[in-house]
C-alpha positions as CSV (number, residue, x, y, z in Angstrom):
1,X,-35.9,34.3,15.4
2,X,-36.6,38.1,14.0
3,X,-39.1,39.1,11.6
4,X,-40.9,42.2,10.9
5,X,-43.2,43.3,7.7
6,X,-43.0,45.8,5.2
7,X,-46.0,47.7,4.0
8,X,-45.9,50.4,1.2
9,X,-48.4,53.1,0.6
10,X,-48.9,54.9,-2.7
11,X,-52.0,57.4,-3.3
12,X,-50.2,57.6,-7.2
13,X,-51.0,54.0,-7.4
14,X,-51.3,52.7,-11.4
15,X,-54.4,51.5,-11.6
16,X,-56.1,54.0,-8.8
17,X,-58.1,57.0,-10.2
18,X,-57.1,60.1,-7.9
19,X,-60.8,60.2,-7.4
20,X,-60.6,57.0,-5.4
21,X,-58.5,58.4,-2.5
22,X,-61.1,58.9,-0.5
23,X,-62.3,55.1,-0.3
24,X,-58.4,53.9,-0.3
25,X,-57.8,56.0,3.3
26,X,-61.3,55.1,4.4
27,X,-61.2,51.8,3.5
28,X,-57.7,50.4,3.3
29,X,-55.4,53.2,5.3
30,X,-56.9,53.9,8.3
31,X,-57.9,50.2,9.5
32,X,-54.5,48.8,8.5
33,X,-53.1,51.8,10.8
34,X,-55.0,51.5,13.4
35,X,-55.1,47.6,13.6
36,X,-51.6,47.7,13.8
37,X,-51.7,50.4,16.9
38,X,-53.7,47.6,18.5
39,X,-51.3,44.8,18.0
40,X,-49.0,44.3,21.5
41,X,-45.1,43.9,20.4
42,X,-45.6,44.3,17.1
43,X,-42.6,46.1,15.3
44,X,-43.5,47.1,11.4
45,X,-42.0,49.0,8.3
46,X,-43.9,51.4,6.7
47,X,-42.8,53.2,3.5
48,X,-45.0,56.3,2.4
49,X,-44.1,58.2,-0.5
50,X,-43.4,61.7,0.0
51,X,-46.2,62.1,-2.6
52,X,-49.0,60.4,-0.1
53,X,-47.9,62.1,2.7
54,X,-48.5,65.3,1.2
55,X,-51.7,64.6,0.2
56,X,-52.2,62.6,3.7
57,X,-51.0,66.1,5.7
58,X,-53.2,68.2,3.7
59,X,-56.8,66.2,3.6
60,X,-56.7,63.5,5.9
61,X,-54.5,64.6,9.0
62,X,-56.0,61.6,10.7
63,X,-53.8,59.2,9.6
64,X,-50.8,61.5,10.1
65,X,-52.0,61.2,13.4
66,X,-51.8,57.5,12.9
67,X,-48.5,57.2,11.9
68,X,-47.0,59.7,14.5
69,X,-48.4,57.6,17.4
70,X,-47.2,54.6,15.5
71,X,-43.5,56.2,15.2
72,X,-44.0,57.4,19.4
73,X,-44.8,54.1,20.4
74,X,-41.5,52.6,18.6
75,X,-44.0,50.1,16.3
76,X,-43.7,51.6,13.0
77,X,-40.0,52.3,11.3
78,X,-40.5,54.7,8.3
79,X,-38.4,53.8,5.8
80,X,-37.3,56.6,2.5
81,X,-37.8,56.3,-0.9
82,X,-38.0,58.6,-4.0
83,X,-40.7,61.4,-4.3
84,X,-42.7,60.4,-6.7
85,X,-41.9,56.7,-7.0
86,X,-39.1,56.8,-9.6
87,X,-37.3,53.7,-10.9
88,X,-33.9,54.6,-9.5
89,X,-32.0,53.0,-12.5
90,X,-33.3,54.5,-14.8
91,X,-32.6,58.3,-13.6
92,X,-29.7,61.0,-14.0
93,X,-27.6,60.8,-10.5
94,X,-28.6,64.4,-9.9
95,X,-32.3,63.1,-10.5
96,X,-31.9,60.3,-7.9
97,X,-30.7,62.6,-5.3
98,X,-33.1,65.5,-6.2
99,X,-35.9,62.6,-5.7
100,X,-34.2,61.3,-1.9
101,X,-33.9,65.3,-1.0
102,X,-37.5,65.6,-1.5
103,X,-38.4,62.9,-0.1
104,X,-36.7,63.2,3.4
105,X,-37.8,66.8,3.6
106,X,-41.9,65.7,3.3
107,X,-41.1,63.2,6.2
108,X,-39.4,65.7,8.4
109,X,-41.8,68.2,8.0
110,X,-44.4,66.3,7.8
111,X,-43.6,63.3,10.7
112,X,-40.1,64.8,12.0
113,X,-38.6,62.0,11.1
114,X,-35.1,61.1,9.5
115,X,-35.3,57.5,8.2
116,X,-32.8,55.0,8.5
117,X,-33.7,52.6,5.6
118,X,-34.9,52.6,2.4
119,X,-37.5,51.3,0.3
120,X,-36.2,51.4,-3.7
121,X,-39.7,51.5,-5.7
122,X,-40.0,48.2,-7.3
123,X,-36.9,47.0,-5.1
124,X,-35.3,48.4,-8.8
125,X,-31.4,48.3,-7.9
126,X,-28.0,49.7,-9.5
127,X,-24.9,49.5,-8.3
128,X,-24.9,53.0,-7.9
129,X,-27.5,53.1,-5.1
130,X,-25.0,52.0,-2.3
131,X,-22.9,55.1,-2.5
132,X,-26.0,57.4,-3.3
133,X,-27.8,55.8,-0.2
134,X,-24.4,56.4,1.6
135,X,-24.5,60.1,1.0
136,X,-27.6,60.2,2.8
137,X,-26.7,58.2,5.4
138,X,-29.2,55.8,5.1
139,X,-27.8,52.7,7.1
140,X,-29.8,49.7,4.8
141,X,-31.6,49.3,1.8
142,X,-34.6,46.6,1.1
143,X,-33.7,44.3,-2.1
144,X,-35.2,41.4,-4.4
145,X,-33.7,37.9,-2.3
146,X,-34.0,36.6,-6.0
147,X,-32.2,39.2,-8.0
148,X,-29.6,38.7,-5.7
149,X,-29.5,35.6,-6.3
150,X,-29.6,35.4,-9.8
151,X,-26.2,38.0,-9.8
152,X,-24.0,35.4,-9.1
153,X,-24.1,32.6,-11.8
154,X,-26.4,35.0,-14.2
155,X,-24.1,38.1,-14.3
156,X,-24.9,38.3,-17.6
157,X,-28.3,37.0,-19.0
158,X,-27.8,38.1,-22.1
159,X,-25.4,35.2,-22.6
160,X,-27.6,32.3,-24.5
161,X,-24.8,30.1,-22.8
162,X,-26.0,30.4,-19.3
163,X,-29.3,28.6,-18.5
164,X,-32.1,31.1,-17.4
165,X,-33.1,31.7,-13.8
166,X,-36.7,30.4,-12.7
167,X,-38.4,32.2,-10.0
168,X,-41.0,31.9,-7.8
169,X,-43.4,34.4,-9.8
170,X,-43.4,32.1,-12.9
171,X,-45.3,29.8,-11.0
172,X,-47.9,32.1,-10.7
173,X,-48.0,33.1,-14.7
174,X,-47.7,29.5,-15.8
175,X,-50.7,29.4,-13.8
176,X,-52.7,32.4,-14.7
177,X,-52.8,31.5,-18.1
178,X,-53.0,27.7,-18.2
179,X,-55.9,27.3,-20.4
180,X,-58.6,24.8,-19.1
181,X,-59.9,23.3,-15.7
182,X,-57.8,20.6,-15.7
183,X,-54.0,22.2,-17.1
184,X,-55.2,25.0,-14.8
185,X,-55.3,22.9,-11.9
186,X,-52.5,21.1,-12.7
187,X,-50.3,23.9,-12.8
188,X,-52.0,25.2,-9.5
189,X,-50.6,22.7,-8.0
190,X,-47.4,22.9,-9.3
191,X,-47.4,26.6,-8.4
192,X,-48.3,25.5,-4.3
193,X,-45.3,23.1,-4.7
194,X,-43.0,25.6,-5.9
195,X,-43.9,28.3,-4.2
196,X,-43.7,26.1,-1.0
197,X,-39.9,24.9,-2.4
198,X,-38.9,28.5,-3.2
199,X,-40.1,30.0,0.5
200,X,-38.2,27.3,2.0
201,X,-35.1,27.7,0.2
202,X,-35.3,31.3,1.2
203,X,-31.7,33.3,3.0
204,X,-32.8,36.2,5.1
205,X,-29.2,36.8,6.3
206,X,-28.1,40.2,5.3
207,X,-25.8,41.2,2.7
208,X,-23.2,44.1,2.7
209,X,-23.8,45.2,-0.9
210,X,-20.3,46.1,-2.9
211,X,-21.7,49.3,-5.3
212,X,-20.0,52.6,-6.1
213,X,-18.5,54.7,-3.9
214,X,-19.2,52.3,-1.0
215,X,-21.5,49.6,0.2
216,X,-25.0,49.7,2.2
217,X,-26.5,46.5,4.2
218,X,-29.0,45.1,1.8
219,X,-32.2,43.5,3.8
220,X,-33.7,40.7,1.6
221,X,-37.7,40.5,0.8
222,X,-38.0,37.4,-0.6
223,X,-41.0,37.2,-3.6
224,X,-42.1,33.8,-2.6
225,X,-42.6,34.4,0.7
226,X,-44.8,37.6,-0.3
227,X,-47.0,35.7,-2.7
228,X,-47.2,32.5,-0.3
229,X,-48.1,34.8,2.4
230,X,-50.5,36.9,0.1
231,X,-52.2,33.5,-1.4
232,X,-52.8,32.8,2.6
233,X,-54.8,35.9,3.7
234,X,-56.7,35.2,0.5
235,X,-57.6,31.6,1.4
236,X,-56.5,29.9,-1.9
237,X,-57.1,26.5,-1.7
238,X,-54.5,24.4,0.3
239,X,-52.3,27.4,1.1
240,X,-54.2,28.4,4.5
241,X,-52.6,30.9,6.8
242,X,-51.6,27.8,9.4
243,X,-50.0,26.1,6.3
244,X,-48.3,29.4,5.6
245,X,-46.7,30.3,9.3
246,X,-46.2,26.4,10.1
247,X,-43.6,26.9,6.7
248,X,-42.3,30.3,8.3
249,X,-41.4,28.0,11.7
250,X,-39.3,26.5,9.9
251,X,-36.3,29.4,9.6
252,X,-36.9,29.5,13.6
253,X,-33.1,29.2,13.7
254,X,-31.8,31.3,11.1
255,X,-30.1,34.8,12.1
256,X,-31.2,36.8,9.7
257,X,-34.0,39.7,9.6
258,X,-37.2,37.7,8.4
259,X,-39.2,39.2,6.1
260,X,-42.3,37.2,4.9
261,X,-44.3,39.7,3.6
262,X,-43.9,43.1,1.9
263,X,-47.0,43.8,-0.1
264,X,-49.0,47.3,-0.7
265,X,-51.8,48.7,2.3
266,X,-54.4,49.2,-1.0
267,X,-54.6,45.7,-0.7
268,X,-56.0,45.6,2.6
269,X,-59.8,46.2,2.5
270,X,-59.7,48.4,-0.9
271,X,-58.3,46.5,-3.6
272,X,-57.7,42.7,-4.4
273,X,-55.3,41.1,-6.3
274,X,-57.4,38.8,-7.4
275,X,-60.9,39.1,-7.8
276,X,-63.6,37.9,-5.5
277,X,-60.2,37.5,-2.8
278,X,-60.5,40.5,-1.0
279,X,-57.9,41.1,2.4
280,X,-59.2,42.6,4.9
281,X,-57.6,44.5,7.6
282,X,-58.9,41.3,10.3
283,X,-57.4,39.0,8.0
284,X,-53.7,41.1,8.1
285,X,-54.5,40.4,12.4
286,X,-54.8,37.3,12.5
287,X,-51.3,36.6,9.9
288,X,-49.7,38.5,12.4
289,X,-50.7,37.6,15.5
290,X,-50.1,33.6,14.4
291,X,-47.0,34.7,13.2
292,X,-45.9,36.4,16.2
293,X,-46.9,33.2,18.4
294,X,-44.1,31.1,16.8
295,X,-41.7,30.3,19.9
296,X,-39.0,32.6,20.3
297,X,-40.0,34.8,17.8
298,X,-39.6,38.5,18.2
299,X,-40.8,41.2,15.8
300,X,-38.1,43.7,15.6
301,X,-37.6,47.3,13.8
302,X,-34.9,46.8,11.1
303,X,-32.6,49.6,12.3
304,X,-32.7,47.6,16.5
305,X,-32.4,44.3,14.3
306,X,-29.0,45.8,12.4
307,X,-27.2,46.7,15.6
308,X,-26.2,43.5,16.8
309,X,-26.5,41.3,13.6
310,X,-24.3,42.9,11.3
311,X,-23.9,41.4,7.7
312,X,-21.1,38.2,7.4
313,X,-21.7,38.5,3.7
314,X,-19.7,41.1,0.9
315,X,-21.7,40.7,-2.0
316,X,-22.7,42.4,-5.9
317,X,-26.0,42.7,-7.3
318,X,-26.8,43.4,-10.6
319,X,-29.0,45.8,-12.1
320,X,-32.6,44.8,-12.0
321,X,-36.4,44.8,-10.2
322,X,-38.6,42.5,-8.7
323,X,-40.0,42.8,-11.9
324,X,-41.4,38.8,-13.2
325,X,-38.1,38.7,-15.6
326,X,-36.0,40.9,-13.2
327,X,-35.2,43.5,-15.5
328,X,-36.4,47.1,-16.2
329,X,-38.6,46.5,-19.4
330,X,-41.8,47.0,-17.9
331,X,-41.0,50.7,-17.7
332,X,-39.2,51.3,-20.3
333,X,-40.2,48.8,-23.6
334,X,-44.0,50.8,-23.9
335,X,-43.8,53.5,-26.9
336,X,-45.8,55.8,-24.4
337,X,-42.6,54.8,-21.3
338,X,-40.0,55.9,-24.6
339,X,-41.6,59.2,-26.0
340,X,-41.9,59.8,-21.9
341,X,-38.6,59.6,-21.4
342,X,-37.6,61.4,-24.5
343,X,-39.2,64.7,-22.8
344,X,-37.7,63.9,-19.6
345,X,-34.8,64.0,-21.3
346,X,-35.7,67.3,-22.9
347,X,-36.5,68.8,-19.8
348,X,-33.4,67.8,-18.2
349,X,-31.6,69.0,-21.3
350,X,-32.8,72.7,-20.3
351,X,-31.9,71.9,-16.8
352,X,-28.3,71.0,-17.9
353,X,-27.9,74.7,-19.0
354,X,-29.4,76.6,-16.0
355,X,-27.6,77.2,-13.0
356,X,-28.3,75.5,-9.6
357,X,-30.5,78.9,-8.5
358,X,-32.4,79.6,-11.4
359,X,-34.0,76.1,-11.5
360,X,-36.7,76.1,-8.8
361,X,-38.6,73.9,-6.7
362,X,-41.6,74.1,-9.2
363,X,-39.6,73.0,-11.7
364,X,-37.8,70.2,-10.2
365,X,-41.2,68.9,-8.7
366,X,-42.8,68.6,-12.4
367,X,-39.7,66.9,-13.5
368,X,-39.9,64.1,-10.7
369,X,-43.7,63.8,-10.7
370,X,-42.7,63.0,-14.4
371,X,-40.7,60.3,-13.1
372,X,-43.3,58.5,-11.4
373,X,-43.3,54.3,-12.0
374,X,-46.9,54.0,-11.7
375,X,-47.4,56.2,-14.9
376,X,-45.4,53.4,-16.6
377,X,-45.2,50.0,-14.9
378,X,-47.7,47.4,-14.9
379,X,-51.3,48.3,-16.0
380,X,-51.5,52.2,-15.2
381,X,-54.9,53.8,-16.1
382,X,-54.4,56.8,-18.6
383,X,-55.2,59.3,-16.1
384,X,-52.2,58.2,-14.5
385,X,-50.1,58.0,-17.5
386,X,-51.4,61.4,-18.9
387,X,-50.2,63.0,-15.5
388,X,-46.6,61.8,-16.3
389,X,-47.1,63.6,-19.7
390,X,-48.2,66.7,-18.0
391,X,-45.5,66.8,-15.4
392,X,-43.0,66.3,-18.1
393,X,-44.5,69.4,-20.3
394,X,-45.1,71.3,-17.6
395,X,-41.0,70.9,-16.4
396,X,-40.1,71.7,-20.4
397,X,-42.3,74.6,-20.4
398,X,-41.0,76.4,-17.6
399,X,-36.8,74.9,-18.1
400,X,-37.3,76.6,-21.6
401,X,-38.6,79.5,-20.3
402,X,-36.0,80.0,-17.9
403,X,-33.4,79.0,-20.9
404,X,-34.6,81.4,-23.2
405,X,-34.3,84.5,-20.5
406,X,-31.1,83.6,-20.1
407,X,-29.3,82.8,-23.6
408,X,-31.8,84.7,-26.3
409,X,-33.7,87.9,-24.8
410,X,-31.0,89.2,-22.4
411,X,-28.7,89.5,-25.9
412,X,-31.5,90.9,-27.6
């Protein structure tokens, strides 16, 4: 048996005012890191966002320190992702690969490091992404276990004929807003059931994803096991964290990479998903160390994992997130996400009609700090939302200015 974990770090976090850093490295960064150093065998995935590490290298080298002794020690696989945090989908080509270039140039600088994988913010997929990923040579991607699934027999969910797909995560609304003790309990417990159903059913064998201009080895993070896992470390009742790796024991046979939990750091020690349930960094310990006491289980880096378990499987997936409904409305339906994108699209109208040298890395970085999900997605506070709209007027401001030097006052 193989497993690993995936934690994802994000100091442009939705709901985090930037005045907050401090407390999230204090209280959340920098115990997670160093809890993990202490771990024997342990093998992890880490994904910072190019973002974070530049704010990490220039005011709190300490946990670049972290993570390079991590990296030294062979426990901690970086993994890329986009600059800023971008919904890959929903971006230009040019502006997907402007946001990977960035990216692997803050973790080479910054950790000397040339990632292998590839966290997708959101796990939001296209089939564009394998060839994209391809040009960068990245080897493997993280996705969604239930978009995946739901790209076989729901293709097309627009199509009223096709019975809708129910995952694990509508447990969890039924019950967040079941009304009443009793219907709340009720639909508690069918949420434990479910959830316990769903995490069982789960496939961690990889997948060779057909896309574009080539395919990449998809590694599958299954939601269930995430929110089972979560649920767990917060001690909900009759989900305890024995409950939860006795479950995981279970796929002691299967072949494939598992992966039962991929969650944020923030919500280690600085923020809770639910109220009054805070995880600590001691809590994250003891998950793992249970976890890594199941017989024959071996923690493993993804890239050491890939090199003798190759994928069996050709498959398609669809366009999507990991998104409740699996689609991309959450960052796109809000009339703030619209008129946002409207000047992204202005600024990348200007862009259109510069040349490659007269655009510059100023420029580009408004334009993808525009592009940021956690501006858009979920429940971002407006200093958050109003840094998107700066980014995006700040990129227009200086694209036009560069346009209007080239086309107007040089013929005047």
């Amino acid at each position: 048996m193989y497993s690993t974990i995936v934690l994802h770090a994000n100091l442009q976090y939705a709901e985090i005012p930037v005045s907050e850093i401090p407390e999230v490295v204090k209280k959340s960064y920098i115990p997670v890191l160093s809890t993990l150093l202490e771990i024997p065998k342990l093998e992890v995935v880490l994904n910072f966002t190019g973002v974070t590490l530049e704010i990490l290298k220039n005011s709190y080298p300490e946990v670049i320190d972290l993570l390079k002794e991590g990296i030294d020690q062979g426990k901690f696989e970086m993994v890329g992702c986009g600059y800023s945090h971008p919904i890959f989908p929903l971006l230009p080509v040019i502006d997907m690969k402007k946001q990977i270039e960035f990216n692997n140039e803050v973790l080479e600088t910054t950790l000397n490091y040339k990632p292998k994988g590839f966290w997708l913010p959101e796990l939001a997929y296209d089939p564009l992404i394998p060839g994209v990923l391809k040009s960068f040579d990245f080897l493997y991607t993280f996705i969604d276990e239930e978009l995946y699934n739901m790209s076989s027999p729901l293709l097309n969910d627009s199509n009223e004929y096709n019975f809708p797909y129910y995952s694990a995560t509508h447990y969890i609304i039924e019950f967040m807003k079941a009304k009443g003790v009793f219907r709340k309990f009720l639909k508690y417990r069918k949420a434990t059931k479910g959830l316990r159903k769903s995490a069982k059913k789960s496939n961690f064998n990889p997948v060779e994803l057909k896309g574009v201009k080539g395919t990449i080895t998809g590694l599958k993070v299954p939601q269930a096991w995430s929110i089972f896992s979560s649920a767990s470390l917060m001690k909900f009742p009759f989900i305890s964290q024995q409950k939860a790796i006795r479950n995981l024991a279970k796929h002691k046979h299967s072949t494939g990479l598992i992966i039962p939990y991929g969650t944020d750091i923030e919500f280690f020690g600085y923020r809770s998903l639910v109220e009054g349930r805070m995880i600590t960094h001691e809590d994250l310990r003891k998950f793992i160390e249970r976890m890594m006491k199941i017989p024959d289980n071996q923690m493993i880096l993804p890239h050491k994992y890939l090199k003798d378990n190759k994928p069996k499987d050709l498959g398609y997936m669809k366009t999507g997130s990991w998104a409740p409904d699996r689609r991309l409305d959450l960052w796109t339906r809000d009339e703030d996400n619209q008129k946002l994108e409207r000047l992204c699209g202005e600024a990348r109208w200007y862009f259109a009609h510069l040349s490659e040298s007269e655009i510059t890395e100023q420029m580009w970085k408004h334009l993808l700090l525009a592009e940021n999900s956690d501006g858009r997605g979920w429940d971002p506070i407006p200093e958050r939302r109003l840094d998107c709209f700066s980014h995006a007027y700040d990129a227009i401001e200086l694209a036009r200015e560069k346009y209007l030097d080239r086309y107007i006052r040089k013929k005047n």
